[in-house]
Each structure stands twice: as structure tokens, then as C-alpha cells.
C-alpha positions in Angstrom: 19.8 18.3 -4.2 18.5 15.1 -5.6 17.3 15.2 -9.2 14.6 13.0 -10.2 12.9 11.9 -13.6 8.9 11.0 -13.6 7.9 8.2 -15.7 4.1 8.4 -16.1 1.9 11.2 -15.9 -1.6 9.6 -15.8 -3.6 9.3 -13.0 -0.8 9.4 -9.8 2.0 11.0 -11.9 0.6 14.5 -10.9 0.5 14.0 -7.6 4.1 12.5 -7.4 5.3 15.7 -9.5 3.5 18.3 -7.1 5.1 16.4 -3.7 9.1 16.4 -5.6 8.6 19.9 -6.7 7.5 20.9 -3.2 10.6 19.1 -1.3 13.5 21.3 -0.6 15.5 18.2 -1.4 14.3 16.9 -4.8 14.5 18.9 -7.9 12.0 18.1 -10.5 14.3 17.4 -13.2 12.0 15.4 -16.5 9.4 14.3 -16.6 8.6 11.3 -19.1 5.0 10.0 -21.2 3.8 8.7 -24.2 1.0 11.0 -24.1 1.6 14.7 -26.0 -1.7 16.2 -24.0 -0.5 14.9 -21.0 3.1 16.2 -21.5 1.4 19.7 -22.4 -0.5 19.8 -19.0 2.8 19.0 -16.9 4.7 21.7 -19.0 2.1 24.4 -18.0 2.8 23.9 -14.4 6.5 22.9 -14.1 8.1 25.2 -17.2 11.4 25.0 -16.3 11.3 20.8 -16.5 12.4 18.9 -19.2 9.8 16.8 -20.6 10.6 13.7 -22.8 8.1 10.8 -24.2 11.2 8.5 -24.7 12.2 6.5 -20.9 15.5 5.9 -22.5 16.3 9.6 -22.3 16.0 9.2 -18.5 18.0 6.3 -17.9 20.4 7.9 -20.0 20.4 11.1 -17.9 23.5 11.0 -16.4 22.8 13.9 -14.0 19.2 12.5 -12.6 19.6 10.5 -9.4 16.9 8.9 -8.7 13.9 7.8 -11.1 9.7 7.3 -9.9 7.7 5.1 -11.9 4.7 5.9 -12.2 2.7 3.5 -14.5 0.4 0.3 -15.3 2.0 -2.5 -13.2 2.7 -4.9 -16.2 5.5 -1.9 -17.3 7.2 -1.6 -13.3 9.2 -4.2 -13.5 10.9 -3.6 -17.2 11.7 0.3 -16.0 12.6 -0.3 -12.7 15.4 -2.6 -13.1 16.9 -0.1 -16.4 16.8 2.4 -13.9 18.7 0.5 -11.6 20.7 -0.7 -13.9 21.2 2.8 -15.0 22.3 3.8 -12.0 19.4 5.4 -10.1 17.5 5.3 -6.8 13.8 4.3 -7.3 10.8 4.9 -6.4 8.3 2.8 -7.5 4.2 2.5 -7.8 2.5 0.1 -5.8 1.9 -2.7 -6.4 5.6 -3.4 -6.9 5.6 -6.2 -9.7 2.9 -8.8 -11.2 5.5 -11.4 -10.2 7.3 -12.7 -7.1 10.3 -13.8 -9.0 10.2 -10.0 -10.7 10.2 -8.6 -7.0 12.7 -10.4 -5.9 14.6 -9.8 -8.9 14.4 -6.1 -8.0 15.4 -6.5 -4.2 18.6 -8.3 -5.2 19.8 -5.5 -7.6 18.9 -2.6 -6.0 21.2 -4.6 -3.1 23.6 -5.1 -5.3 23.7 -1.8 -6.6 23.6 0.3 -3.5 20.4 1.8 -4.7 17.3 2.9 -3.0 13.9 1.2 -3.9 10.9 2.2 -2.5 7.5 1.3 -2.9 5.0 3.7 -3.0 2.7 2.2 -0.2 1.2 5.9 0.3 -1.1 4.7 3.4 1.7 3.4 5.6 2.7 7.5 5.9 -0.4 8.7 6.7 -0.7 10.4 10.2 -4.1 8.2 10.9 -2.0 4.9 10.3 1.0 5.7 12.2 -0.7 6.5 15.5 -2.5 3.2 15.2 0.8 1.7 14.6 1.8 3.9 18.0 -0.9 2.5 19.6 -0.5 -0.9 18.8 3.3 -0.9 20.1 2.8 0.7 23.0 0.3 -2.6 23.7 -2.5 -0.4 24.3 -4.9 -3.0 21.8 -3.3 -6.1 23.9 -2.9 -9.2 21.6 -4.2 -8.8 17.6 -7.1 -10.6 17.0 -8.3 -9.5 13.9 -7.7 -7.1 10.9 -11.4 -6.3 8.9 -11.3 -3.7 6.1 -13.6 -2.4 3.3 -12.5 -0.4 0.7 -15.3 0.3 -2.2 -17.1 2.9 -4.3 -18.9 2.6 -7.8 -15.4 3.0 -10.0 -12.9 3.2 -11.3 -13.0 0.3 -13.6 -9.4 -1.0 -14.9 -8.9 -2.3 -17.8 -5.7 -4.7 -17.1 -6.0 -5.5 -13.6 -8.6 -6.7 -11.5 -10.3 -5.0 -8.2 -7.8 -7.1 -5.9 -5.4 -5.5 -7.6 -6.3 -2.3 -8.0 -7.6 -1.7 -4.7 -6.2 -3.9 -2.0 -2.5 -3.3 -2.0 -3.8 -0.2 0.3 -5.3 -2.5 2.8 -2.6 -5.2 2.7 0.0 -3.0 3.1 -1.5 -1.0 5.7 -2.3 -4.4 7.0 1.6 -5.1 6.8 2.5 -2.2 8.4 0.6 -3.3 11.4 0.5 -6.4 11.8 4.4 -7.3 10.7 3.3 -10.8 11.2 3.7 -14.1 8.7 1.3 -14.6 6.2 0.1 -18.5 6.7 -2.4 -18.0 3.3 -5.1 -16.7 1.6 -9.0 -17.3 0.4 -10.1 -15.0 -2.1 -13.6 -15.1 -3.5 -15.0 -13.1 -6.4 -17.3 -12.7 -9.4 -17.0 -11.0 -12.8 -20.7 -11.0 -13.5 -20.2 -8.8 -16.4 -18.4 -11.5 -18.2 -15.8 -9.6 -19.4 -12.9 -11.7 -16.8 -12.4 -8.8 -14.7 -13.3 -9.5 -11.1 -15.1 -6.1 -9.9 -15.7 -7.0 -6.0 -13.7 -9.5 -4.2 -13.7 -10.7 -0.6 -10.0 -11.8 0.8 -9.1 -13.5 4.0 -5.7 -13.9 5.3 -4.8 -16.1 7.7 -1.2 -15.4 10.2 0.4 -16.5 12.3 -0.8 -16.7 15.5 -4.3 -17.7 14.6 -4.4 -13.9 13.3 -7.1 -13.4 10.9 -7.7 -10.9 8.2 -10.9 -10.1 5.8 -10.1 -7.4 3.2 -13.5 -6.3 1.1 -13.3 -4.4 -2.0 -15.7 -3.6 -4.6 -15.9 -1.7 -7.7 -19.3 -1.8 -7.8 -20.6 -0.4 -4.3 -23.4 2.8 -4.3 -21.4 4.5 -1.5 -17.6 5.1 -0.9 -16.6 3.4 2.1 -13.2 3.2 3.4 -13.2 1.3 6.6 -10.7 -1.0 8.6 -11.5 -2.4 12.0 -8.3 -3.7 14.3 -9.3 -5.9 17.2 -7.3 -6.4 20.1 -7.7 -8.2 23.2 -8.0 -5.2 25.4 -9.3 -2.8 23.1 -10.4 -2.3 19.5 -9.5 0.6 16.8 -11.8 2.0 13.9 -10.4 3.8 11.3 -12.9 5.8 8.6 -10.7 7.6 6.0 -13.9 9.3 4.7 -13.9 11.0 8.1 -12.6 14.4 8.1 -11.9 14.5 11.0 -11.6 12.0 14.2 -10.5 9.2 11.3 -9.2 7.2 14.5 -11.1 6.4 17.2 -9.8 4.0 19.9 -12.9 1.7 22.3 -12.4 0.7 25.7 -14.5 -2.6 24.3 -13.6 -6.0 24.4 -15.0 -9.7 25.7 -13.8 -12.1 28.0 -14.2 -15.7 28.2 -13.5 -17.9 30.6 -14.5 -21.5 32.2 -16.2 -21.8 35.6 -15.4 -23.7 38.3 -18.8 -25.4 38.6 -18.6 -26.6 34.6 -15.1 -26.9 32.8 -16.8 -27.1 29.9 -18.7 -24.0 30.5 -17.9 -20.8 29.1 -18.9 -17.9 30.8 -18.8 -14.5 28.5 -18.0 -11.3 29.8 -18.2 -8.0 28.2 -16.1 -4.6 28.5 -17.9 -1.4 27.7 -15.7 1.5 28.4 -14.9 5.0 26.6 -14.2 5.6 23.8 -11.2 8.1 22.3 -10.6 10.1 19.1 -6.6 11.1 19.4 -5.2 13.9 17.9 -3.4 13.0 14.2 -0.7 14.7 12.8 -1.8 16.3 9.3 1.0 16.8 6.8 -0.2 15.0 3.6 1.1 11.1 3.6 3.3 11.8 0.1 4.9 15.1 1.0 6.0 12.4 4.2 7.0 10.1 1.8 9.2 12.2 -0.4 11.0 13.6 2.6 11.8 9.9 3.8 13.2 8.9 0.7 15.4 11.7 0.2 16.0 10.9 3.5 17.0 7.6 2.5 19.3 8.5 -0.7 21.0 11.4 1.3 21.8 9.1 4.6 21.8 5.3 3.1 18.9 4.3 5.3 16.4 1.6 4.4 12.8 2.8 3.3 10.2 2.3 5.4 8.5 0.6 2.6 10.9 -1.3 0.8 11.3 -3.7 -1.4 10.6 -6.5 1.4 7.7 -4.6 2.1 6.4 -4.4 -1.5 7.3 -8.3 -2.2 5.0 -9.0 0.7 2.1 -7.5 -1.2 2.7 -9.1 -4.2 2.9 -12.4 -2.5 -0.5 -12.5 -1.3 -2.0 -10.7 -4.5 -0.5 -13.4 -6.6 -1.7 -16.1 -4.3 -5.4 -13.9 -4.2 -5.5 -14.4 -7.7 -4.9 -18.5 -8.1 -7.5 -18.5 -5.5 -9.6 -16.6 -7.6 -9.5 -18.6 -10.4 -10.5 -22.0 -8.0 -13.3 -20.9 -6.2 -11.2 -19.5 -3.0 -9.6 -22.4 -2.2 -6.9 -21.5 0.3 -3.2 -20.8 -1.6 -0.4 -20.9 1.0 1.5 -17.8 1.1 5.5 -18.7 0.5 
């Protein structure tokens, strides 16, 4: 039985608690906040768990094993390396750390320490993304073309991070995922109209290898919820509508051809595919109860995380280049 300490009981904190406490391999062992109220509410549904408002008491603990951080990302990097330091596999919220050197900082001790890390990317185990993923590596698609995602709804405004932050690690980590190609750079466009400095709706594009392309959209400040991504192959094309509740995938026999004639060469002649179209069947076990099997998984049998630190360090990477091209009018930042 792996015993694991909470640090943050806010917003995702709950839903990390419910998903250990369900696990047949985790025990729910403390759980840690600053927060009296909030400590209350956890203590009414886990009784028999020791709840602390000091992190130290955790990394102290010498019977936990593993330690989830669930908090603002300006505290990740600070409590994830004590708790590697202290000993203990982690799993930690996305996005991973506000600084490239901080993630890599992180992926070189949790190395050196024999410790699991593992970024909380919660999309990547979602049945709807996996079966794309399927699809995409059985070559169904063909060749990538293109990556197009929106991701907006009127809320929830942050106060420490802007909307690139807040919102897009989903989509660039799904994007990841999928397309496990090398990120050339990145444009990012964006206003904060309400002059406070926080951007609210931001438009990314990413450009790959491969003359792969990728437009990530997300708003705070949108009348309707949209969660969209569009994946364009050569031979076919994949939506995928999270608000959908069911038929979230749907795969289109749709594509166009070009080629030159013979009578011009520099004629293009445009040909287009309109077949069926197919909603396959996804499997539905909730994306963290997934996630909390694989990393016990990964603690019980020394395997490497699906979404690990690598993984998380990618994000980061183009979220810090996002935001210098932010701040200069999305002028491309190349992606190191």
C-alpha cells in the first residue's frame, strides 16, 4: 500500500483526494492546507486522515511515500523538490514549474533519487484522447498536418497566472501526447483590455517539425464553453468535442488532394475526399482514477510515467516562450 500526503485542498485537491482514497493501492494518509475551512471540509469526508496546515509535517513523515502537490504554480517547484529531497515519489499539478531551469532542476533529482515524478497532465488519460492517439499510430489519419484547438468559457479568472497558463497546458500537452514531435517555436498573441496585466484570451501557434502546425485558442472571456480540437491528417481528419456526452470522437473519411497536371506544371488541380464519417466506441473510466492507477503502477514496478517530467518540461518550454511572445506583440520565440 502506498501512502500519500496532499498538499493543497483548493480547487483540484478534492478531486486528487477522492481518486487516492478510491485506489486499492494508495492510502490516503494527510492531507496538508493553510486553510482551517478547507481542512474542516476534507476532515468530514476522509475522518480517519491526518490533516496538517504545516508541509513540513509531510516531508517529515517518514512513513508517507509518495507526496501530490496540489497548488498555485509559483509554490510547485519549492515543495516538489523537499519532497524529493525528503524522500518521496511525486506527483505534481500541471503546469510543472514557471521555469525551465526549475523543471529541469526537478528531472535531474527525481533521477538521481530514484523517485517517481509525474505531472498531472489529466487529458493525456482520458479514454477520448487515447483512441485518437490509437488512431493516429495505427496511420489511419496518414501524415499530421495540423493540430487546431479552442478551449474557452466566461471564467475562471486567476489572479497570478494568465489564460495561457491557466488554460493551455490541457491543449499542449494533449497536443504532446499526439504529436510527440519537436517544437520549432511559438507566436502568441493577446490582450489584457481590462488593464489589469492579465491576458484573458490568447491565440498560440506552434510551429514543428515537419512543417507541422498548431493554433491553440483560449479565452476567459467567451459567452459559451467550447472545448474543441481538430487533428488533420492527410487521409483523414479527427474532431474531438469534450462538451459532447457522448460520440466526443468522431473520425471523417475527408481530406484534399493536390496535384500538377500534365498539360500545366504549374497548375494545381484540387481534388476533394468526401467519405463517412465514424464515432468509435471510448472507454469510460474517469481519466484521474487512470492516472492514479498508473502511478502506483509506476512506484510499485519502477516504470516511467506516462507523463513525466520530460513531458511536463515540454509544456513549460513553450508556455515560457508563449509568454516573451506575449510581451512583444507575438513575435516568434524559438522553442529550445
Amino acid at each position: 500500500m502506498i501512502k500519500i500526503g496532499l498538499i493543497g485542498y483548493g480547487y483540484w485537491g478534492p478531486n486528487l483526494a477522492r481518486n487516492f482514497n478510491n485506489n486499492s493501492e494508495i492510502e490516503l494518509s494527510s492531507i496538508c492546507d493553510f486553510s482551517p475551512d478547507r481542512l474542516e471540509a476534507a476532515g468530514k469526508l476522509y475522518p480517519n486522515v491526518k490533516l496538517v496546515s504545516n508541509v513540513e509535517e509531510l516531508f517529515n513523515d517518514t512513513q508517507l511515500d509518495a507526496i501530490a502537490v496540489a497548488t498555485p504554480v509559483s509554490t510547485h517547484f519549492e515543495l516538489a523538490k523537499n519532497a524529493i529531497l525528503s524522500g518521496k515519489h511525486v506527483w505534481l499539478e500541471k503546469p510543472m514549474t514557471e521555469k525551465v531551469e526549475q523543471g529541469e532542476e526537478l528531472i535531474d533529482l527525481a533521477q538521481k533519487k530514484n523517485k517517481v515524478l509525474l505531472v498531472d497532465h489529466t487529458f493525456v488519460y482520458t479514454g477520448a484522447v487515447r483512441k485518437i492517439k490509437e488512431i493516429i499510430e495505427k496511420g489511419e489519419l496518414g501524415d499530421l498536418i495540423y493540430y487546431d484547438s479552442t478551449r474557452m468559457n466566461l471564467g475562471l479568472f486567476q489572479q497570478d497566472v494568465n489564460v495561457v497558463w491557466d488554460l493551455a497546458p490541457h491543449d499542449i500537452s494533449i497536443m504532446d501526447y499526439l504529436m510527440p514531435f519537436k517544437k520549432v517555436a511559438v507566436s502568441a498573441t493577446g490582450s489584457h483590455f481590462y488593464g489589469n496585466g492579465i491576458v484573458p484570451k490568447s491565440l498560440l501557434t506552434i510551429y514543428m517539425e515537419k512543417n507541422i502546425v498548431a493554433h491553440i485558442n483560449v479565452s476567459w472571456v467567451s459567452p459559451v464553453k467550447l472545448r474543441q480540437t481538430l487533428i488533420g491528417g492527410t487521409a483523414k481528419m479527427v474532431l474531438y468535442d469534450d462538451n459532447e456526452p457522448s460520440e466526443k470522437i468522431k473520425i471523417y473519411d475527408k481530406g484534399v488532394d493536390l496535384y500538377e497536371t500534365k498539360e500545366d506544371l504549374y497548375h494545381l488541380k484540387v481534388q476533394y475526399r468526401v467519405g463517412d464519417m465514424l464515432a468509435p466506441k471510448l472507454d469510460d473510466c474517469e481519466a484521474l482514477a487512470m492516472e492514479a492507477e498508473h502511478f502506483a503502477d509506476c512506484i510499485l514496478n519502477g516504470k516511467q510515467p506516462e507523463t513525466d517530467g520530460v513531458a511536463g518540461l515540454e509544456v513549460v518550454k513553450i508556455l515560457v516562450a508563449s509568454e516573451e511572445s506575449l510581451k512583444n506583440q507575438g513575435a516568434p520565440v524559438d522553442i529550445s
